[in-house]
C-alpha angles and dihedrals in degrees: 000000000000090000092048092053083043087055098050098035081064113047096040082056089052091053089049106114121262115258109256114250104258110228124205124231124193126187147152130278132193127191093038109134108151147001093278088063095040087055086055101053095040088053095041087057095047086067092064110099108258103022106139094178139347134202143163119232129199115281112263102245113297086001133105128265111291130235123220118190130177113201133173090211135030119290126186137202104251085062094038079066099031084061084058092068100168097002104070085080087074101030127037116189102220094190148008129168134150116278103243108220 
């Protein structure tokens, strides 16, 4: 009986889909001044479908702060905003484009 529980425990977790490849997106973002801001804008991107993590990263040197995002399906800008909500009033994501590598 055990052997026979082994058998199927392994092969059902040999037919279990295969996790999807997470890809990484980095924008832009205006309006981010502190780490209150950064924390709206994070939370706010975690609500998107697919966001697996978001984080804001340093400006490059004269830029804006920058938006990382890590989703398991494609996002695109106009619902990076739409996410906002409100809040866009305050933040406007400049950018955001898959990171190639």
């Amino acid at each position: 009986m055990k052997t026979l529980l082994l058998l199927v425990s392994t092969i059902l977790v040999g037919l279990a889909p295969a996790a999807e490849p997470a890809i990484t997106y980095e924008g832009e973002v205006a309006g981010i001044f502190c780490s209150a801001c950064s924390s709206h804008v994070k939370a706010a991107m975690m609500t998107v479908k697919g966001v697996q993590s978001a984080r804001i990263l340093a400006p490059q040197k004269g830029g804006l702060p920058r938006l990382q995002v890590i989703s398991t399906r494609p996002i695109t800008l106009d619902e990076a905003m739409k996410a906002l909500g409100e809040q866009a009033k305050i933040y406007n994501i400049r950018s955001l484009a898959p990171v190639k590598g």
